[in-house]
MARSEGU-853672 format. One record per residue: residue number from 0; x, y negated, z negated of N, C-alpha, C in turn. Coordinates in steps of 0.001 Angstrom, whole numbers, plus 500000, padded with zeros to 6 digits. Each point is the difference from the previous one (the first is absolute). Layout:
BEGIN
{num NUM n_x X n_y Y n_z Z ca_x X ca_y Y ca_z Z c_x X c_y Y c_z Z};
...
***
This chain:
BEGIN
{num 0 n_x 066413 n_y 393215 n_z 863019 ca_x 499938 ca_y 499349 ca_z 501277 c_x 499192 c_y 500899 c_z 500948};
{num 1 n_x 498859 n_y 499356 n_z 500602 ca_x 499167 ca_y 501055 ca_z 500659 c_x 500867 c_y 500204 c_z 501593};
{num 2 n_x 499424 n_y 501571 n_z 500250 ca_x 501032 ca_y 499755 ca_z 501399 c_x 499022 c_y 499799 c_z 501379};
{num 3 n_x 500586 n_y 499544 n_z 500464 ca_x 498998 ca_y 499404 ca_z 501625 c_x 500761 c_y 501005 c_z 500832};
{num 4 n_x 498236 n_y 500529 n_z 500483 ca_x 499567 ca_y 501387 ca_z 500659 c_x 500118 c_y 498913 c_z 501681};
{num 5 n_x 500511 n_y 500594 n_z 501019 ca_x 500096 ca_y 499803 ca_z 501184 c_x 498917 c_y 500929 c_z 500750};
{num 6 n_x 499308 n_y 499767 n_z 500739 ca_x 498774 ca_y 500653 ca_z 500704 c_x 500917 c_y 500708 c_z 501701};
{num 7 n_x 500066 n_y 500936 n_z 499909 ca_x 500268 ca_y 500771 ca_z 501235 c_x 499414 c_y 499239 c_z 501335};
{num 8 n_x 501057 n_y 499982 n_z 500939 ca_x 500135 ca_y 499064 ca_z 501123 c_x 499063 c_y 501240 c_z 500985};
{num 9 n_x 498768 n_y 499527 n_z 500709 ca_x 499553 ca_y 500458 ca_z 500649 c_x 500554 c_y 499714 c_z 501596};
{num 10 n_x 499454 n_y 500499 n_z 500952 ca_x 500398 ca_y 499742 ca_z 501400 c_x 499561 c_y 498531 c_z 500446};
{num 11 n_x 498880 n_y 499452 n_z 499846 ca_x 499416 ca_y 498788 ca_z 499852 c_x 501367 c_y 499058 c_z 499680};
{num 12 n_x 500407 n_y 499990 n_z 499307 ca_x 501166 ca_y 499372 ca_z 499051 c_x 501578 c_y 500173 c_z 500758};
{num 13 n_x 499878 n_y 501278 n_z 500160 ca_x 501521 ca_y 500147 ca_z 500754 c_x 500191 c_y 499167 c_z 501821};
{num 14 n_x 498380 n_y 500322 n_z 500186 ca_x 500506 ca_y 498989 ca_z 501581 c_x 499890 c_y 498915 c_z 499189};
{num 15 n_x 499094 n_y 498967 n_z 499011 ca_x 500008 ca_y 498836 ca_z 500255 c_x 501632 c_y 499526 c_z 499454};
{num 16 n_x 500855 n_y 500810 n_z 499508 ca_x 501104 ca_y 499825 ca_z 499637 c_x 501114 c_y 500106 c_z 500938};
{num 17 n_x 499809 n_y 500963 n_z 501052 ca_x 500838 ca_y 500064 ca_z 500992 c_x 499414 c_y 498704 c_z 501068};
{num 18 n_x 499059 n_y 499441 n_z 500107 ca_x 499458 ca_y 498902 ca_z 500270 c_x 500271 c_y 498701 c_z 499855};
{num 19 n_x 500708 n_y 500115 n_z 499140 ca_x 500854 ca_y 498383 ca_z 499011 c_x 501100 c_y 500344 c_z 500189};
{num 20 n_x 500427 n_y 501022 n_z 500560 ca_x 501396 ca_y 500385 ca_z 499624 c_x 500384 c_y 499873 c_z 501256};
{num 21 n_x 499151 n_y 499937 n_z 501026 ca_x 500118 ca_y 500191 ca_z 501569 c_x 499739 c_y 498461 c_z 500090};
{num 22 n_x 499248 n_y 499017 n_z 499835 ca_x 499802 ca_y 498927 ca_z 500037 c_x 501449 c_y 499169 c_z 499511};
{num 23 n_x 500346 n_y 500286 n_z 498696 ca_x 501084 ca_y 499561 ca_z 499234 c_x 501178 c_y 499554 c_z 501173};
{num 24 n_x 500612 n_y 501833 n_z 500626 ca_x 501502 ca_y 500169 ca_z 500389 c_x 499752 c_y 499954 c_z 501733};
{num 25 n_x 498841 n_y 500513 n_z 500191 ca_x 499778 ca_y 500290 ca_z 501448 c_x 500184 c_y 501322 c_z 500347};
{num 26 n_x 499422 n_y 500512 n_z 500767 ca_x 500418 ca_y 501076 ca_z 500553 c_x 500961 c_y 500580 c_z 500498};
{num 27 n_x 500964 n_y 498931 n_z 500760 ca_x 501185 ca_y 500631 ca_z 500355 c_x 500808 c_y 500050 c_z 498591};
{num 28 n_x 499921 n_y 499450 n_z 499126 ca_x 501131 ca_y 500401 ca_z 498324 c_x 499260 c_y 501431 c_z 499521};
{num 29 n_x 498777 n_y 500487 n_z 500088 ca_x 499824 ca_y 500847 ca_z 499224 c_x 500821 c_y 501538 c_z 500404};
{num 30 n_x 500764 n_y 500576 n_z 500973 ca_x 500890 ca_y 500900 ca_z 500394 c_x 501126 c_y 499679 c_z 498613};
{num 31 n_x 500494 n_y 498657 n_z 500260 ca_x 501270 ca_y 499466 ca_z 499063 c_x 499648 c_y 500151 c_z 498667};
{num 32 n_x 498897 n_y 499286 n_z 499668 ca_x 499428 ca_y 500328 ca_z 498613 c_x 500327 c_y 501528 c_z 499620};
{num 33 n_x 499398 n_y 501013 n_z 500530 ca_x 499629 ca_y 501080 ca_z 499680 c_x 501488 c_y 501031 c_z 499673};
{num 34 n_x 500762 n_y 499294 n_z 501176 ca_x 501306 ca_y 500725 ca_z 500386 c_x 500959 c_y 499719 c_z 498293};
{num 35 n_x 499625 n_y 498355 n_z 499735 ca_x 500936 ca_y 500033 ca_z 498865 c_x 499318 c_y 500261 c_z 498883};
{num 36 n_x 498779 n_y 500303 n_z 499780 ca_x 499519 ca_y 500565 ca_z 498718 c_x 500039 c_y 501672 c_z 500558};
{num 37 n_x 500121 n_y 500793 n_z 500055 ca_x 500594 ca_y 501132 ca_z 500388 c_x 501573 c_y 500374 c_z 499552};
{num 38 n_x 500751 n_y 498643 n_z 500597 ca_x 501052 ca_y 500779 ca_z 499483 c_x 500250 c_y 499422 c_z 499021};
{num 39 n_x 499555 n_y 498835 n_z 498907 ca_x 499898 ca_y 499406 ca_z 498737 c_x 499826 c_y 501281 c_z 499172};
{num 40 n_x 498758 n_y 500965 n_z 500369 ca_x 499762 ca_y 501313 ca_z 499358 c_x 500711 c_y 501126 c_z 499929};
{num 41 n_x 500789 n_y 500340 n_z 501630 ca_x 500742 ca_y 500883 ca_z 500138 c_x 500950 c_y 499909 c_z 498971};
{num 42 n_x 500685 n_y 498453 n_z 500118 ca_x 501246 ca_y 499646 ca_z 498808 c_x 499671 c_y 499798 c_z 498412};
{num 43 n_x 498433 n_y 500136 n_z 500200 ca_x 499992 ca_y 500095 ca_z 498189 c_x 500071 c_y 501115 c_z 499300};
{num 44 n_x 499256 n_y 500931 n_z 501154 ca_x 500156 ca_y 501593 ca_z 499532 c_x 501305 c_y 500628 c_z 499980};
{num 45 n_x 500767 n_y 499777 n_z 501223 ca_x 501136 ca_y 500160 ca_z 499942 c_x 500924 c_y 499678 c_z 498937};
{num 46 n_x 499755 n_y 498917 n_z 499760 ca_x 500969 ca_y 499153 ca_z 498313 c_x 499846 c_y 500989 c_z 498712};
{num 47 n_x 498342 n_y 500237 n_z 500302 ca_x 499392 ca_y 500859 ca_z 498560 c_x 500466 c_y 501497 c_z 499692};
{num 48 n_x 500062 n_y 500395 n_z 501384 ca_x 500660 ca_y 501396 ca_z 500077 c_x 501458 c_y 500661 c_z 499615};
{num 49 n_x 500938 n_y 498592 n_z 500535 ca_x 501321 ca_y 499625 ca_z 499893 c_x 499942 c_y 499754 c_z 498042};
{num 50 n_x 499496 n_y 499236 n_z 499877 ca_x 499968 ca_y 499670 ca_z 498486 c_x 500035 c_y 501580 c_z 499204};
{num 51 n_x 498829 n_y 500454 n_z 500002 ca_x 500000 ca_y 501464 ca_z 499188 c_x 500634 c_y 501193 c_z 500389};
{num 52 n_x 500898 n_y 499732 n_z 501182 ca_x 501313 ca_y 501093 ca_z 499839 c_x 500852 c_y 499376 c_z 499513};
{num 53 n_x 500864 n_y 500723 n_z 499063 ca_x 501203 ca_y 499661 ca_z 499366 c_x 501319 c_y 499809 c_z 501125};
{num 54 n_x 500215 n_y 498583 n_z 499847 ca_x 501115 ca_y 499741 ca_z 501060 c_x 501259 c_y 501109 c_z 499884};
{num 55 n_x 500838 n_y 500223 n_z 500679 ca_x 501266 ca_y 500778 ca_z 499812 c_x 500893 c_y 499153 c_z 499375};
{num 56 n_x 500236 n_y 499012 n_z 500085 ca_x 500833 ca_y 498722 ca_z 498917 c_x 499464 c_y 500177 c_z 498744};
{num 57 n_x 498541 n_y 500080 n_z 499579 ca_x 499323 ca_y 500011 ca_z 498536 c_x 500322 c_y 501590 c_z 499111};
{num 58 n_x 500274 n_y 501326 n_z 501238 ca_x 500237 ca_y 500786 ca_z 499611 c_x 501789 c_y 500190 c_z 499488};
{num 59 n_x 500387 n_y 499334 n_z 500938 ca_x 501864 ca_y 499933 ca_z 499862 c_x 500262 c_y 499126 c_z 498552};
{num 60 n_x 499276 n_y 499248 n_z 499652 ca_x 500170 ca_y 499047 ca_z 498872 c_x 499768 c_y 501030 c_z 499259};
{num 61 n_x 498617 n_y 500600 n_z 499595 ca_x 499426 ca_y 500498 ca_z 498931 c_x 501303 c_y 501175 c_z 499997};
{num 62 n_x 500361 n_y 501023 n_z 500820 ca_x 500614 ca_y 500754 ca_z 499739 c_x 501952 c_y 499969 c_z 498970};
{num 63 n_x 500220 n_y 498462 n_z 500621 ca_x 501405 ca_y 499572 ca_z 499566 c_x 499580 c_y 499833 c_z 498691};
{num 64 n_x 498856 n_y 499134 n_z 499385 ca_x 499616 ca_y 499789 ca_z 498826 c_x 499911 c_y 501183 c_z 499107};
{num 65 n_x 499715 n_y 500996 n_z 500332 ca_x 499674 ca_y 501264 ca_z 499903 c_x 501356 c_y 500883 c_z 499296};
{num 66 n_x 500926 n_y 499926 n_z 501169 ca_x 501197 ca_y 500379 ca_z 500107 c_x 500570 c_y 498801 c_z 498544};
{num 67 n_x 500202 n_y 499289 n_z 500136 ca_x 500361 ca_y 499043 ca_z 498612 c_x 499864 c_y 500196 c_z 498552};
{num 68 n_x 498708 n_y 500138 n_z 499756 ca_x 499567 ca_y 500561 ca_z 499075 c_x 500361 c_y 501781 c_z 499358};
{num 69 n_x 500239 n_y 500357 n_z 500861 ca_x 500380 ca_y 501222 ca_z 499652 c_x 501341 c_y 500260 c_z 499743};
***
């Protein structure tokens, strides 16, 4: 399956995009827009970070299991 190469977004491209995007919502939504994709991100990183520490519940389990076996 061949893979489809995407061409780097020049400046040309980024206004005519903020351009449609301003046309789209209006100007007064784009503050709101921005505000909830921000914290859409804040809370994904946040989730991701949370994920790869080992909860203290995941550690209390593993340890009783632990304790069992022995």
């Amino acid at each position: 399956m061949p893979v489809l190469l995407l061409p780097s977004l020049g400046w040309q491209e980024l206004v005519l995009i903020l351009l449609i995007v301003v046309i789209i919502f209006g100007a007064g939504k784009l503050p709101e827009i921005g505000g909830a994709l921000g914290r859409g991100i804040r809370e994904f990183r946040q989730a991701t970070r949370e994920e790869s520490k080992p909860s203290t519940e995941t550690e209390a389990v593993a340890h009783e299991t632990v304790k069992k076996d022995a």
